[in-house]
C-alpha positions as CSV (number, residue, x, y, z in Angstrom):
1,X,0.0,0.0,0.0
2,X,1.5,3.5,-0.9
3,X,2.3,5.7,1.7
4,X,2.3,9.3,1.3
5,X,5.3,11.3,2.0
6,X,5.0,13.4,5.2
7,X,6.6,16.5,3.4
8,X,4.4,18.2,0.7
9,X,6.1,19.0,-2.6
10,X,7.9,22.1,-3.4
11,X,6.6,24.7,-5.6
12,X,7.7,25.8,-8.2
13,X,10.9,28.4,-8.5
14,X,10.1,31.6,-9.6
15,X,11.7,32.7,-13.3
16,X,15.4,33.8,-12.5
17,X,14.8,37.9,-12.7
18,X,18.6,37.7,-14.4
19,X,17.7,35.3,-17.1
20,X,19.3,31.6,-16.9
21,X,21.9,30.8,-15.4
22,X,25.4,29.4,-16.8
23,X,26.2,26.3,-16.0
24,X,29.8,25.4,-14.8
25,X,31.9,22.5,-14.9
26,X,33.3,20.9,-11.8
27,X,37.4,20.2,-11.9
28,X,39.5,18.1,-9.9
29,X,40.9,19.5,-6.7
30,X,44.8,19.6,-6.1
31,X,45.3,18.5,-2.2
32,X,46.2,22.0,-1.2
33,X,43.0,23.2,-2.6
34,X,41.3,20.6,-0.3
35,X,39.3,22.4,2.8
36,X,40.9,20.6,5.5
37,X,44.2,21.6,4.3
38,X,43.7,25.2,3.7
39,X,41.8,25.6,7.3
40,X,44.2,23.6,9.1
41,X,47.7,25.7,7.3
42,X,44.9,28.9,8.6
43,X,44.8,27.7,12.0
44,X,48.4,27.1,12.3
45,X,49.3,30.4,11.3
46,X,47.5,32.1,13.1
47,X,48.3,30.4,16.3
48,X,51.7,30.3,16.1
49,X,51.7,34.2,15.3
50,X,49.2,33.8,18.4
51,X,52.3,32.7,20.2
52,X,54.9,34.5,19.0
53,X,52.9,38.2,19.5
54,X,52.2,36.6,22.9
55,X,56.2,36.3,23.8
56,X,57.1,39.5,22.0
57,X,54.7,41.8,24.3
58,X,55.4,40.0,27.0
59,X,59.4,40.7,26.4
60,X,58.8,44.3,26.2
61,X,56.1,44.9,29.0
62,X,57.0,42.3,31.5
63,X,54.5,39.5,32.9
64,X,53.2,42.3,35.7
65,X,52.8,44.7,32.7
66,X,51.0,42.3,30.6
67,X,48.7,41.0,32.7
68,X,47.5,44.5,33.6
69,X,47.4,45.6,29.8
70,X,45.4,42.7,29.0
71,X,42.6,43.1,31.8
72,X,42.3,47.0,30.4
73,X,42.8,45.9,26.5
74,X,40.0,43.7,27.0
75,X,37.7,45.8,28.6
76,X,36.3,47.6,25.0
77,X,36.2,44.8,23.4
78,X,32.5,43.2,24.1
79,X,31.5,46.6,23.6
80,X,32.8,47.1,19.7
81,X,32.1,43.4,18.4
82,X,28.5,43.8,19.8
83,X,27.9,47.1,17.8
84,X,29.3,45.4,14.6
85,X,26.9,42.5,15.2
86,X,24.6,44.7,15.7
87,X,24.9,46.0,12.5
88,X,25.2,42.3,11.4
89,X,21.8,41.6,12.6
90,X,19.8,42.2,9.4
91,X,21.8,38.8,7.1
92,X,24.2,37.9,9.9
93,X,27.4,36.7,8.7
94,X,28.9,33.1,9.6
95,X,30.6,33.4,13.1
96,X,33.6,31.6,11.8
97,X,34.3,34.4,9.2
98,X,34.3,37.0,12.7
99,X,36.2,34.5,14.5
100,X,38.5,34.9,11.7
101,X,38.9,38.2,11.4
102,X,39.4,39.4,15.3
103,X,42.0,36.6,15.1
104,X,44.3,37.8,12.4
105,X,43.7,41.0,13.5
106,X,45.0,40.1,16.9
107,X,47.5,38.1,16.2
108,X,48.7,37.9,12.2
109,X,48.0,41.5,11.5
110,X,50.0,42.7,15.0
111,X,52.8,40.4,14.5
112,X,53.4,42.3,11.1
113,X,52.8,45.8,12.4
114,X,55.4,45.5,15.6
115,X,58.0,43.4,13.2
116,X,57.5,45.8,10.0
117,X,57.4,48.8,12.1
118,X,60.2,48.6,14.4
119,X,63.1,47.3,11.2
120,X,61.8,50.3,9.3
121,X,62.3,52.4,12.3
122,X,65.6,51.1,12.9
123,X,66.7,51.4,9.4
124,X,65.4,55.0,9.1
125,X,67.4,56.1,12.7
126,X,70.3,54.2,11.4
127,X,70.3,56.0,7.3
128,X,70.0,59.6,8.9
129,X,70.9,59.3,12.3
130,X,68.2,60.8,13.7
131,X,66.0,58.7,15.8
132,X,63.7,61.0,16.9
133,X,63.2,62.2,13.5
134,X,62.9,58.3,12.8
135,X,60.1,57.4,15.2
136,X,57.8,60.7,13.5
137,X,58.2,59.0,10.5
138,X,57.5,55.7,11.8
139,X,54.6,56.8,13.2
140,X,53.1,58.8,10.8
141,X,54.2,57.1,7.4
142,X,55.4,53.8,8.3
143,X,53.0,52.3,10.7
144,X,50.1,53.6,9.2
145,X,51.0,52.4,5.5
146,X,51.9,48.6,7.6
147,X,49.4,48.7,9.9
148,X,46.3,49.3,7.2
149,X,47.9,46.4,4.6
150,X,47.5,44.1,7.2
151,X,44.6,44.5,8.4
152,X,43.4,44.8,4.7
153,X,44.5,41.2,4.0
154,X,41.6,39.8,6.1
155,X,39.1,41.4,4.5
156,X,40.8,40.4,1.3
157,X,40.6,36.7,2.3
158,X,37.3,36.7,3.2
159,X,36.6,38.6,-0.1
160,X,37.8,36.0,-2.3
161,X,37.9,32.7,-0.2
162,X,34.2,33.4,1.6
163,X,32.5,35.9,-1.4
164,X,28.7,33.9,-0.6
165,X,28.9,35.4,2.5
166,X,30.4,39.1,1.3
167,X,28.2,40.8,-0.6
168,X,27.6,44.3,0.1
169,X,28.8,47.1,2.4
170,X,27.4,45.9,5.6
171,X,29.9,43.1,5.4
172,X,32.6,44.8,4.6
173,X,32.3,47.2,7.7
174,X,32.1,44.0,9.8
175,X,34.8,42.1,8.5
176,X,36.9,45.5,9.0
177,X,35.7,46.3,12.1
178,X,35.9,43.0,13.9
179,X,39.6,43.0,12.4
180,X,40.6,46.3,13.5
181,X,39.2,45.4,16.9
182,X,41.5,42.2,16.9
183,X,44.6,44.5,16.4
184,X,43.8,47.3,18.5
185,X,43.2,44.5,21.6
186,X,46.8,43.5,21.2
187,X,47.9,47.0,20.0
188,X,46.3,48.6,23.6
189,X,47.8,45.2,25.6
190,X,51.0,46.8,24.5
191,X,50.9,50.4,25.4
192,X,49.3,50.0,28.6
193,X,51.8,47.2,29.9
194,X,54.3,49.4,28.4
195,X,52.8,52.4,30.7
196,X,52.4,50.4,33.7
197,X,56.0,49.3,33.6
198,X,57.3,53.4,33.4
199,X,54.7,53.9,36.4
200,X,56.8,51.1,38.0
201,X,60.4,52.3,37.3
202,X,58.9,56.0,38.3
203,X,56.5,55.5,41.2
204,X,54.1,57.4,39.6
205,X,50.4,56.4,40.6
206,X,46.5,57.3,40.6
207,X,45.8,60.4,38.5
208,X,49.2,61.3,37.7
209,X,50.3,57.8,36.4
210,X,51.0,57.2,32.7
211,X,48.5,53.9,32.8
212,X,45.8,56.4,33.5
213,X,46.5,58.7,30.9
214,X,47.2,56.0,28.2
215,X,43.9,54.0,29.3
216,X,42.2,57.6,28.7
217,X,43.7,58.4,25.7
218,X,42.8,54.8,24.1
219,X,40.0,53.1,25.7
220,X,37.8,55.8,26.6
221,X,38.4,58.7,24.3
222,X,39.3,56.4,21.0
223,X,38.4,53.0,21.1
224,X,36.8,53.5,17.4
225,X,40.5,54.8,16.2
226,X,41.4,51.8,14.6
227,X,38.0,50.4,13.7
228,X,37.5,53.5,12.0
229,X,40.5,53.2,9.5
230,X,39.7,50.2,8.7
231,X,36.0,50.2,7.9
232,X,37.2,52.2,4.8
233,X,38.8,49.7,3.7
234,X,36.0,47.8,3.9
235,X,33.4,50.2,2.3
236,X,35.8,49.5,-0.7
237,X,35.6,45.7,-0.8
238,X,31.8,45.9,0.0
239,X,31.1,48.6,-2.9
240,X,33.3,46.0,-5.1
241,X,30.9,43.2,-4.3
242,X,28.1,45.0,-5.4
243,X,29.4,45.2,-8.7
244,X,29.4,43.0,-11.4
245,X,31.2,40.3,-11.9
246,X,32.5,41.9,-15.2
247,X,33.4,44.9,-14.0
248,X,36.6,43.8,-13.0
249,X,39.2,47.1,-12.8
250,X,35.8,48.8,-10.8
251,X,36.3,45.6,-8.3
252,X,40.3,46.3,-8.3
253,X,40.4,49.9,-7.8
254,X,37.8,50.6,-5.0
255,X,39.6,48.8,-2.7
256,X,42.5,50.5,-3.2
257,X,41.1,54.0,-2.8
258,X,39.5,52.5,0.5
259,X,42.9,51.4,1.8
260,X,44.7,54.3,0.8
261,X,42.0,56.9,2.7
262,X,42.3,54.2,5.7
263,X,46.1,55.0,5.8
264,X,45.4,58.9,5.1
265,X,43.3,58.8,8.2
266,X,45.3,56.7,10.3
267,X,48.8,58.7,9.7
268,X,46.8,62.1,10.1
269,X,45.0,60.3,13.4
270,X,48.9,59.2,14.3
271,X,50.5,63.0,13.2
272,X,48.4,65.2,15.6
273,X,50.9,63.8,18.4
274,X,53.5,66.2,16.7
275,X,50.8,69.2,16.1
276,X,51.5,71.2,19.5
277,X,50.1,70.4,22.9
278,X,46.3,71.0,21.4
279,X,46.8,69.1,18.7
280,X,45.3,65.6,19.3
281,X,42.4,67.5,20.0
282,X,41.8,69.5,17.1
283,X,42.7,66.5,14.6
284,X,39.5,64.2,17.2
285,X,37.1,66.8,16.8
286,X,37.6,68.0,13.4
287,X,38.1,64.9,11.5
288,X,37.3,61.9,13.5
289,X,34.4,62.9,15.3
290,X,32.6,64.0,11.8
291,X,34.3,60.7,10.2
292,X,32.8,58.5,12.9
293,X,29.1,60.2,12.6
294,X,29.6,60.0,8.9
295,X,30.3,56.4,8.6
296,X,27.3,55.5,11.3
297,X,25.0,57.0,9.4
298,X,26.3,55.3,6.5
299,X,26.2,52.2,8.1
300,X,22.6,52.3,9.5
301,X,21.1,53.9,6.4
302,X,22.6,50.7,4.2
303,X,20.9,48.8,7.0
304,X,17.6,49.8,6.6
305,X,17.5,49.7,2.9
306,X,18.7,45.7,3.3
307,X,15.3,45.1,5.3
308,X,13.8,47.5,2.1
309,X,15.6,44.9,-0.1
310,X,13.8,42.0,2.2
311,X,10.0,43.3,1.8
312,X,10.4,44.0,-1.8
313,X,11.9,40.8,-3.1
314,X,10.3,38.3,-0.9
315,X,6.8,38.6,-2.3
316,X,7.7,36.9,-5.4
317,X,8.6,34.0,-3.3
318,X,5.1,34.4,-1.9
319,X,3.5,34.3,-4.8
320,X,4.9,31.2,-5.9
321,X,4.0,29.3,-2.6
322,X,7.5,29.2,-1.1
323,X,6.6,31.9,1.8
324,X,3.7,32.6,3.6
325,X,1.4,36.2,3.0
326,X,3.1,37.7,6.0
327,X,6.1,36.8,6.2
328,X,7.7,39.5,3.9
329,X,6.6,42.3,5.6
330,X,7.5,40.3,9.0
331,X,11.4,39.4,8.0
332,X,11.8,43.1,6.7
333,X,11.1,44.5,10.6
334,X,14.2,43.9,13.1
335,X,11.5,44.5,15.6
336,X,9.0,41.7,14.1
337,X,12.2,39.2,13.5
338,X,12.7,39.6,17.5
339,X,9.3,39.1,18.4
340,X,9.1,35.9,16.3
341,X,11.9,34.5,17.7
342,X,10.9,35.0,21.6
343,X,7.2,33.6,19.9
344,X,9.3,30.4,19.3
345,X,11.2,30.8,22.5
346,X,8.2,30.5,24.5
347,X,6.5,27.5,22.9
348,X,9.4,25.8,21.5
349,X,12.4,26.6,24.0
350,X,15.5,27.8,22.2
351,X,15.4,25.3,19.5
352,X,12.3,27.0,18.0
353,X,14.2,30.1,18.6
354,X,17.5,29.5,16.9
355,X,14.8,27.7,14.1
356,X,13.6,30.6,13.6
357,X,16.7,33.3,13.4
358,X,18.0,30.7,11.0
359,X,14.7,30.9,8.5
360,X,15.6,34.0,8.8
361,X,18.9,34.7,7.8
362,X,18.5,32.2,5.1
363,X,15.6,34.2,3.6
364,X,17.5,37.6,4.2
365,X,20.5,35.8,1.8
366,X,17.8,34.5,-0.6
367,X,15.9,38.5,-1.0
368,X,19.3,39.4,-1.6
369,X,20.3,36.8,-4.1
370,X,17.4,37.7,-5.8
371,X,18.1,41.4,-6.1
372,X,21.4,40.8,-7.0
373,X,20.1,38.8,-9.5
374,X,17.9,41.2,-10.9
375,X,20.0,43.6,-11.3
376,X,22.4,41.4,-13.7
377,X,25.1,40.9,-10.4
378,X,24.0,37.0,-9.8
379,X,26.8,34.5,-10.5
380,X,26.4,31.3,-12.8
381,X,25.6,29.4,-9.5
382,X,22.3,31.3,-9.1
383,X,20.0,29.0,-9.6
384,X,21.8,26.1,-7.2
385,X,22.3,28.8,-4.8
386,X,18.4,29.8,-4.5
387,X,17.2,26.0,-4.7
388,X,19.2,25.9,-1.9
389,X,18.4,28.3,0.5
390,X,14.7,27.8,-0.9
391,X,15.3,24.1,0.5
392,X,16.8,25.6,4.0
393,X,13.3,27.4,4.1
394,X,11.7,24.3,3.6
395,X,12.9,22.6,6.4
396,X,12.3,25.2,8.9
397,X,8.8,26.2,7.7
398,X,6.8,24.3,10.0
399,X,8.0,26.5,13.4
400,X,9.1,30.1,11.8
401,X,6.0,30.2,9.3
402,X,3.3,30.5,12.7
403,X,5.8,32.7,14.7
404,X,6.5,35.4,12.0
405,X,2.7,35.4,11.5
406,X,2.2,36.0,15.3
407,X,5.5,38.4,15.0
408,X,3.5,40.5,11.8
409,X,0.2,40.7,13.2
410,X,1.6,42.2,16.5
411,X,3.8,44.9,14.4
412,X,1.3,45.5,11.7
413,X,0.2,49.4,11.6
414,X,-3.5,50.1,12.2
415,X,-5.2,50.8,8.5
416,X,-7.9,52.6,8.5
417,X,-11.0,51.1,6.3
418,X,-11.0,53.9,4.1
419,X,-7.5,53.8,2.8
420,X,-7.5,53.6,-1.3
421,X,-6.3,50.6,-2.8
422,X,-6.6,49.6,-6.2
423,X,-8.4,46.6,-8.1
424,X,-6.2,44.1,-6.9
425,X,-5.9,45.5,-3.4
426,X,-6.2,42.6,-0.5
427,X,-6.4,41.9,2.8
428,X,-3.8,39.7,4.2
429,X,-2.6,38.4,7.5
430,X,-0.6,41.8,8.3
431,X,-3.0,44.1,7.5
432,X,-4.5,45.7,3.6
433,X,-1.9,44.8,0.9
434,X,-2.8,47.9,-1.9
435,X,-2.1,46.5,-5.3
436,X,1.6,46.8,-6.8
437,X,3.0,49.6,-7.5
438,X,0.6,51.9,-5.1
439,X,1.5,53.4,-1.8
440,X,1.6,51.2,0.9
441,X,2.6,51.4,5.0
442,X,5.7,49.5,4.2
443,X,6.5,50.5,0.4
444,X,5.4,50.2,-2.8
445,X,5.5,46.4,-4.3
446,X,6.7,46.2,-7.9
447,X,5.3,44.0,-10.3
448,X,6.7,41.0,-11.2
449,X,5.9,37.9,-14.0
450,X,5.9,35.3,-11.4
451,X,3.0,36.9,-9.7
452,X,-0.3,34.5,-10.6
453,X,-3.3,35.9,-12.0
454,X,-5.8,37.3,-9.4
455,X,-7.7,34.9,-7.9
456,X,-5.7,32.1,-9.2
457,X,-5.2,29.1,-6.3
458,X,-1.7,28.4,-4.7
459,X,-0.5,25.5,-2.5
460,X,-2.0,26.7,1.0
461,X,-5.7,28.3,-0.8
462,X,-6.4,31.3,-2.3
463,X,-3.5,33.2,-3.5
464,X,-2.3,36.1,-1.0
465,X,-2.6,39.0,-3.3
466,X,-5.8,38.7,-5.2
467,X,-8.7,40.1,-4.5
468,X,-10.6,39.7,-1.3
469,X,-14.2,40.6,0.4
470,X,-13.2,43.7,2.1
471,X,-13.8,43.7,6.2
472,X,-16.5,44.7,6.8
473,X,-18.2,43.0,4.3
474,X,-18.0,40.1,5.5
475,X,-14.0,39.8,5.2
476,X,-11.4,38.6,7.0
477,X,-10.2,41.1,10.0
478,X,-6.5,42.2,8.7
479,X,-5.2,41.7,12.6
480,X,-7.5,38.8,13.4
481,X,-5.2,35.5,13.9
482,X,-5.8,32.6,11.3
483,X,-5.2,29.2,12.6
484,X,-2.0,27.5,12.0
485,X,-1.6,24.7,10.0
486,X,-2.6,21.1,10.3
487,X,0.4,19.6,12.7
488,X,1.8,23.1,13.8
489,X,3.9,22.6,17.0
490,X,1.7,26.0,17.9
491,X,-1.3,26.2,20.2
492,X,-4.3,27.6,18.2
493,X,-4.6,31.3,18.7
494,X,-7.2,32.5,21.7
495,X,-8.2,36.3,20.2
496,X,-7.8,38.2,17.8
């Protein structure tokens, strides 16, 4: 006797917006193009400059020095990698990628700096005799010009090694700033151990101690420096990745004018020392404070456009069965995203909540696949790529589909009965969807072929966007809860 199959069929995949895809050839891989070999020779590096960063600081600030530079190093460090996971928060990047970063920051990228710094240093004191002459240049052409390359190489690894999960200017001011926060840990463990051993030799203590002034100087007044610098660097690599793939002397030289206004910045940052006793001021609130508000706003406006990006390409998705009416608007609010997730949380424990943030994330990377895609950017593995985030959808539907339907119908904006909508105008389960192209609470929604004829039946009924009985007239209520589905983990809803 013939069983059916507990899991219902997909739908169909909407037309690729960019036309069809290429398809490529596979080749045989060399064994140093295998995975395990290429993580394992990025491990060892990285720990054995781990090690040796670890025994050069410690030479020159002592074991009482380091240990107190490391307990005040670490102290900014929660702070800055939660803001750039913050930022993060809209298509949140793999953790290994971060992991990656703050570690070659911390370790590769600091090994350089300290070895590059101090021979060029001693080769410039040596040429001209001059070795206070040699440490201004050092500090204000040298380190910044080392410091900035090194730091650049992780983002340039990520770049090319990880690009899936680099694709626009959010990630390149995460990958930068989760780098620069790596050095400038290690960086800070050095000048304050290096401070607390001249408070030692001088006797120096409380307010009048150089600790103080160094903690002050780094950790309170500029822990962004370094971050900073190095987030235009990656404003570079993430305007390169939203280019196309043929564009490839565009994908070269924005990089490079990144990196080269990081090191402008840093050696102008690193220069005010020499400007007079006012002058560290003048350069922090003339340049870096505006820099720093600059690049926020930057940084926050791109984010909001993402969760644009989200409600605008997801309904074509809806309309071909994969996502529910809802979910759309739901996935393009942080707030609704959060309220789904504690939905799950409270049902489910943290399985339906990580369930949930995973759905997601997955259909964050799929709206922007798609856009890329429509505008001509999507690689030849577009099509494998969206089957397969379609299938991590899939999977998960059964516990995030009910929350983000809770999550929308708690966040959707009263509409008032008598707001216009057009012919095709509908009430769905997050309040009156106008039809496309009109104004609506949460923008317009363009029209696309995959959309189905009003009226027309999809896999779970009628389809979201044609044309319903108003309420009122006997229509659904836009904030009333529908039931879930047959074999939903979720209670059925009490109220409306």
């Amino acid at each position: 006797m013939a069983t059916r199959s507990p899991t219902p069929p997909h739908p169909p995949l909407p037309p690729h917006p960019g036309g069809p895809a290429a398809d490529g050839s596979l080749r045989h891989a060399h064994w140093w193009q295998r995975p395990w070999v290429r993580y394992g020779a990025l491990i060892t590096l990285l720990a054995l400059s781990g090690l040796v960063i670890l025994a050069l600081v410690r030479e020159q600030t002592g074991t009482q020095g380091f240990l107190v530079g490391l307990g005040l190093a670490v102290l900014p460090v929660p702070l800055l990698t939660a803001v750039f996971r913050w930022l993060d928060r809209v298509e949140p990047g793999p953790w290994p990628n971060l992991v990656f970063a703050f570690a070659w920051g911390a370790c590769a990228a600091a090994l350089i700096a300290i070895v590059a710094n101090s021979f060029a240093t001693r080769w410039i004191a040596t040429a001209t005799a001059d070795p206070s002459g040699a440490d201004t240049i050092g500090a204000t052409v040298i380190a910044p010009v080392v410091e900035e390359s090194a730091k650049a190489a992780a983002i340039l690894l990520v770049f090319l090694f990880r690009r899936r999960d680099f694709t626009g200017l959010v990630d390149g001011v995460v990958i930068a700033g989760i780098t620069a926060t790596g050095f400038a840990f290690t960086e800070n463990i050095l000048y304050l151990g290096t401070a607390f051993g001249t408070d030692q030799l001088t006797g120096d203590t409380g307010i009048e101690s150089v600790t103080l002034a160094t903690f002050f100087v780094r950790v309170v007044m500029s822990p962004f420096a370094h971050p900073l610098f190095t987030v235009l660097t990656g404003l570079g690599f993430g305007i390169a990745a939203l280019s196309g793939e043929g564009r490839r002397v565009r994908r070269v030289l924005l990089p490079l004018a990144g990196l080269l206004l990081a090191m402008s910045m840093h050696a102008l940052w690193n220069g005010s020392s020499v400007l007079g006793e006012w002058g560290f001021f003048a350069v922090y609130g003339a340049f870096m404070v505006p820099a720093f508000a600059v690049l926020t706003w930057l940084v926050v406006w791109t984010r909001q456009r993402e969760l644009g990006t989200v409600r605008d390409e997801l309904p074509a998705y809806t309309a071909a069965g994969w996502l529910s009416p809802a979910e759309p608007y739901a996935l393009g609010s942080m707030r609704a995203r959060r309220l789904a997730r504690d939905h799950a949380r409270q049902y489910l424990g943290r399985p339906g909540a990580k369930a949930v943030a995973e759905y997601e994330a997955y259909a964050t990377s799929l709206a922007f696949l798609r856009h890329r895609g429509r505008l001509g950017r999507a690689g030849a593995d577009f099509v494998a790529r969206e089957r397969e985030l379609l299938n991590e959808l899939w999977r998960r539907r059964d516990i995030a589909r009910p929350a983000l339907d809770h999550a929308a119908r708690m966040t959707a904006p009263p509409i008032p009965a008598q707001f216009p909508y057009g012919p095709y105008g509908a009430y769905g389960s997050y309040g009156m969807r106008p039809a496309y192209g009109t104004p609506a609470p949460y923008g317009g929604h363009p029209v696309h072929p995959a959309h189905p004829a009003p009226g027309s039946q999809g896999p779970y009924g009628p389809h979201p966007y044609a044309p319903y009985t108003p309420y009122g007239q006997g229509g659904h209520d836009p904030r009333a809860p529908y039931p879930p589905p047959a074999g939903s983990p979720y209670p059925p809803p009490t109220g409306s």
